[in-house]
N, C-alpha and C positions, 0 to 999 in steps of 0.2 A: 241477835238478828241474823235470820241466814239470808243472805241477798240471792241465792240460786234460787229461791221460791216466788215465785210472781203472784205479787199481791193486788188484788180489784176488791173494788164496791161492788155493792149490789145494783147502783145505777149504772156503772161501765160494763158490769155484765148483761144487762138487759141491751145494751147500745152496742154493744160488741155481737150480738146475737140476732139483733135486727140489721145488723150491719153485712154480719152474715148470710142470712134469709136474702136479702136487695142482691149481694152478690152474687149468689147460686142462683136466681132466679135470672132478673132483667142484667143483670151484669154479663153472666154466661151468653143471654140469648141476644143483646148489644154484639156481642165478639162473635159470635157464630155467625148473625149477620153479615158484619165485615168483612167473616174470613169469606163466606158464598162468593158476598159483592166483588170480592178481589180475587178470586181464583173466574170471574166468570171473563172479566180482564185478559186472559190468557198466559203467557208463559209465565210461571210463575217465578224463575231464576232471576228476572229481571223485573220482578213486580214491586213495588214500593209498599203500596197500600199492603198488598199480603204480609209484606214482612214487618210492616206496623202492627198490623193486625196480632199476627204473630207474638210480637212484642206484646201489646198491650195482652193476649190472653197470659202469655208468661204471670207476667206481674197480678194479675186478677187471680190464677191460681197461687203462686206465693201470697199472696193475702190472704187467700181464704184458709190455707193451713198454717199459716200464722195464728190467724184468729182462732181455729180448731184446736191450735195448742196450745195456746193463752186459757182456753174453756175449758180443757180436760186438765191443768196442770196448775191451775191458778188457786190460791186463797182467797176466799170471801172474808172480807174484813169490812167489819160495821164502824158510823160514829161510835165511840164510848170514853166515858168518863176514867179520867187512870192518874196517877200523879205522876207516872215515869212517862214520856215521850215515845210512841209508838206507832208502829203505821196503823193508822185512824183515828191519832191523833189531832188537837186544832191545837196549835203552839201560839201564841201571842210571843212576839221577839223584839227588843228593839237591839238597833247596833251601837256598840259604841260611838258618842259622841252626837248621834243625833237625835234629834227632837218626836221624832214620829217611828210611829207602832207598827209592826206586819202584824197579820194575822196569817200563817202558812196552817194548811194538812196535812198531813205526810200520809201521803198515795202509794202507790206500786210504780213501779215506769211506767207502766201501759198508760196512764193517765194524766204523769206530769203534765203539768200547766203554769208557770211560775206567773202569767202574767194574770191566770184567776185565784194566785195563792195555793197552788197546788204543786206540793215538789216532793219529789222522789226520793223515799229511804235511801235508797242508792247514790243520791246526788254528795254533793260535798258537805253542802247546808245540812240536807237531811241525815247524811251518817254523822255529823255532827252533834245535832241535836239530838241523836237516838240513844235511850235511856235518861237523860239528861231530867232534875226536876223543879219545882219552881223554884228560881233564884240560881239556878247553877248558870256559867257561862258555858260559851262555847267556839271555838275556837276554828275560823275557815282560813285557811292558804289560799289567797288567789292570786293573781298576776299583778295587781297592787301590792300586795302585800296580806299580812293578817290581819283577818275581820274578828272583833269580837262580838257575840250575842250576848245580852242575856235573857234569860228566859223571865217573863215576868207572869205568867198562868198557860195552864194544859186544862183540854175541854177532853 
């Protein structure tokens, strides 16, 4: 696994790309507004609204080249079938000692979602379970203590 590679779906790429489009469009032209409205305000050394303004464009262009380099630098990674643990993989897990099943992904970061079962090769869980095949355990450090998994099917 090389974790420096950022790994997406083909649905977080299209979400990540529409997400982009809304930004450079109505997002840019939201903040340009402001900035008018707040430079027509006068001095601007002492202007609040401009320096929001200000702010908020900051952050809208850090996101939009986030997102640029997420899209130029990222792996497409499909559902598929595999016996080893992989990002696009579906893991069925349960933990030691309890009665009930996860059903986790294994995503890129850009996507983690633990509360829709989507978690990150990179996470602990998921560098756990990576390569891992059916029946093998898996073994997490957390601030309790050690978690064990075992793996009971890969989709």
């Amino acid at each position: 696994m090389n974790s420096s590679i950022q790994y997406i779906t083909a649905e977080k790429r299209e979400e990540l790309i529409a997400e982009l489009e809304t930004l450079k469009t109505q997002g840019r032209k939201t903040i340009l507004e402001a900035l008018e409205f707040s430079k027509s305000l006068g001095d601007l050394s002492e202007n609040a609204e401009y320096h929001q303004a200000r702010e908020e464009q900051g952050k809208l262009e850090e996101r939009i080249s986030t997102i640029e380099h997420i899209l130029q630098n990222s792996q497409i990674v499909k559902k598929h079938s595999s016996s080893v643990v992989e990002v696009g993989s579906t893991v069925t897990v349960q933990k030691e000692g309890a009665k009930e099943k996860q059903t986790l992904q294994i995503v890129g970061s850009e996507e983690a979602d633990f509360a829709s079962g989507k978690i990150s090769h990179n996470s602990p869980l998921g560098s756990a379970l990576y390569g891992k095949t059916k029946g093998d355990t898996a073994k997490v450090t957390t601030p309790k203590g050690v978690v064990v998994y075992k793996i009971l099917g890969i989709e």
